[in-house]
C-alpha positions as CSV (number, residue, x, y, z in Angstrom):
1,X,0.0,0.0,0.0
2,X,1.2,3.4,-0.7
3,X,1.5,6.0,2.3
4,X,-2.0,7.3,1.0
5,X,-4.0,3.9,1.5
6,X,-4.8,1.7,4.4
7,X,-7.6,-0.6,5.3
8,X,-9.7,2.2,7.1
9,X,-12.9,3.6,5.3
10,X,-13.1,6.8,6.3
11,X,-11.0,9.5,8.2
12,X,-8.2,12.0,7.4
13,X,-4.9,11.2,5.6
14,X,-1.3,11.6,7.4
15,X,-1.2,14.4,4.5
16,X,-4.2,16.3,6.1
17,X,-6.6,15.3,3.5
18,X,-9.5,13.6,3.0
19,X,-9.6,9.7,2.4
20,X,-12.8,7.8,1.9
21,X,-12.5,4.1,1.0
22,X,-9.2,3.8,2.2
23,X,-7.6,6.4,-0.6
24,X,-6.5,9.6,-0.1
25,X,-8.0,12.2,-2.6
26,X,-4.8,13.4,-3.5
27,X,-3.9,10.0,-4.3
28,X,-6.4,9.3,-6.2
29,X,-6.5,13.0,-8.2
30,X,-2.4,11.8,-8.5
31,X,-3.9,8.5,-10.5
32,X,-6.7,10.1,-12.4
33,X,-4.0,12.9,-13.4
34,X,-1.3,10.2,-14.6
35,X,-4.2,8.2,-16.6
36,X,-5.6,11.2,-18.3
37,X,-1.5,12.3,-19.4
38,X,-1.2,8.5,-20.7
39,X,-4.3,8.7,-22.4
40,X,-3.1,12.3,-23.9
41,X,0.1,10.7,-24.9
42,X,-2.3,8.2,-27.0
43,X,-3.9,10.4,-28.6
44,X,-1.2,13.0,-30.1
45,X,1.4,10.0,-30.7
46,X,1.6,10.6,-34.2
47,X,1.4,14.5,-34.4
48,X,4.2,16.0,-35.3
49,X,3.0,19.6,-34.8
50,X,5.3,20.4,-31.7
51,X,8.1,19.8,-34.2
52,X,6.7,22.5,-36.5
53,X,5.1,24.9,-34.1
54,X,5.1,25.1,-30.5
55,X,1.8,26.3,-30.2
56,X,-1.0,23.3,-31.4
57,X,-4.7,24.0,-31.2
58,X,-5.7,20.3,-31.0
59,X,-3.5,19.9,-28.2
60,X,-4.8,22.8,-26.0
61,X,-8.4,21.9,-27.1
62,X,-7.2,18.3,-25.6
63,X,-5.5,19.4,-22.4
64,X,-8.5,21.9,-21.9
65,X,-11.2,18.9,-22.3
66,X,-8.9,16.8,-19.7
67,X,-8.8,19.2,-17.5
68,X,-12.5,19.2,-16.5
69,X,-14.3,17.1,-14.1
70,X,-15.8,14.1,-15.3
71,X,-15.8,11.2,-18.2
72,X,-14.2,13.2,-20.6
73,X,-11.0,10.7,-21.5
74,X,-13.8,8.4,-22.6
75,X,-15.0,11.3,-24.8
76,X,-11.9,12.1,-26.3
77,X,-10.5,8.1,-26.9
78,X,-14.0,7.9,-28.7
79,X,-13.1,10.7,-31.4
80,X,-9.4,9.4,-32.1
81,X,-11.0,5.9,-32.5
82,X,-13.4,7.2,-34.4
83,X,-10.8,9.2,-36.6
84,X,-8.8,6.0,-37.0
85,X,-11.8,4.4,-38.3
86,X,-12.7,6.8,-40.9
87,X,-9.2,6.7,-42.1
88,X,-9.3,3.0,-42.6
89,X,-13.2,2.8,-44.2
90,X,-11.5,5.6,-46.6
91,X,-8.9,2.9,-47.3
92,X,-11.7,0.4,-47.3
93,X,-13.5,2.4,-50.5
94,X,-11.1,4.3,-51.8
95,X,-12.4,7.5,-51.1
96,X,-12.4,10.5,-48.9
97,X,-14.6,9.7,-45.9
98,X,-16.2,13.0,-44.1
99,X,-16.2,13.5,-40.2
100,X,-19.7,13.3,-40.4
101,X,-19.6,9.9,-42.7
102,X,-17.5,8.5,-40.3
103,X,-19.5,9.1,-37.0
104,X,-22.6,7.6,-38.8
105,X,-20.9,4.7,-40.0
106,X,-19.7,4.3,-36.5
107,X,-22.9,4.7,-35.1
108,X,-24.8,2.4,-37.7
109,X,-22.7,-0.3,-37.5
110,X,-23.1,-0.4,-33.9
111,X,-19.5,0.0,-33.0
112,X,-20.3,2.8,-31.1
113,X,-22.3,0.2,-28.3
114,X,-19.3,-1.9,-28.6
115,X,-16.7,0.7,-27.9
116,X,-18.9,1.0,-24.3
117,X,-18.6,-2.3,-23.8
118,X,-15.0,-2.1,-24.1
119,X,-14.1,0.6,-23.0
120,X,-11.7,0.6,-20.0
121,X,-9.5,3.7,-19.3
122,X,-6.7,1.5,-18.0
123,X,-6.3,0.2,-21.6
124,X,-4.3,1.7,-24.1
125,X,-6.2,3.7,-27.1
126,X,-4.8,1.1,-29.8
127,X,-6.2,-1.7,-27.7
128,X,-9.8,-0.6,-27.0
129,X,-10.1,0.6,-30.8
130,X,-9.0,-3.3,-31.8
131,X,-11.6,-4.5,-29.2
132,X,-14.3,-2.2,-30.7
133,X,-13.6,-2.6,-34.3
134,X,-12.3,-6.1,-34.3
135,X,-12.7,-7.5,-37.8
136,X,-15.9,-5.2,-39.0
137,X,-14.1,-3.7,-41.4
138,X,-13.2,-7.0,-43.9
C-alpha cells in the first residue's frame, strides 16, 4: 500500500486530507492525473506539430477537455477511435470519408455500443479501438 491507502474507510490522511475508501484524494487525483497524461500521450502520438510549431490547437483543445471534471478521457478516446476508423473505411473504398460519414458509420454499425462495452481507461487507445472494431471492417 502506498503512504496514502490503508484498510480504514473513512477519516483524514497523514497528508491532512480527506480519504474515503481507504484512498486519499490526493492520491487518487495523482492517479486520475497520470491516466488522463497517458491517455493524452495516445492520442497525439503521431502528431508531429510540436516539431513545426510550438503552439497546437488540438493539443490545448485536448488538455483543456482533460482538464475538466468528469468522463471526458472516454470522450476524447471515442473521437481518435473514431478518426482512425474513418481513415481505414476511406482505405476500405477508396475514397475520402467526411467526419460526419464517419461518426454515422460508426454509429450504424453499432460500434459505437461496442466501444462502451469495451471501454476501460486503464487500456491503451490502440487496444480498446481493436476491441471495438475487431474485424468489421473486412
Amino acid at each position: 500500500m502506498s503512504e496514502h491507502e490503508d484498510s480504514s474507510v473513512d477519516g483524514q490522511c497523514d497528508c491532512g486530507a480527506l480519504k474515503t475508501k481507504g484512498k486519499c484524494v490526493c492520491a487518487r487525483k495523482k492517479d486520475k492525473n497520470i491516466l488522463k497524461h497517458r491517455i493524452f500521450e495516445d492520442i497525439c502520438q503521431n502528431c508531429d506539430c510540436h516539431a513545426k510549431n510550438p503552439y497546437c490547437t488540438l493539443v490545448e483543445f485536448f488538455l483543456h477537455i482533460l482538464s475538466q471534471d468528469g468522463d471526458r478521457e472516454r470522450t476524447l478516446v471515442q473521437i481518435k477511435c473514431v478518426e482512425k476508423y474513418k481513415y481505414e473505411l476511406g482505405v476500405k473504398h477508396s475514397r475520402e470519408f467526411g467526419w460526419n460519414d464517419a461518426f454515422m458509420e460508426w454509429v450504424k454499425s453499432g460500434l459505437s455500443k461496442r466501444f462502451a462495452e469495451v471501454y476501460d481507461p486503464e487500456l491503451p487507445l490502440n487496444d480498446i479501438y481493436i476491441k471495438t472494431v475487431g474485424n468489421s471492417l473486412n
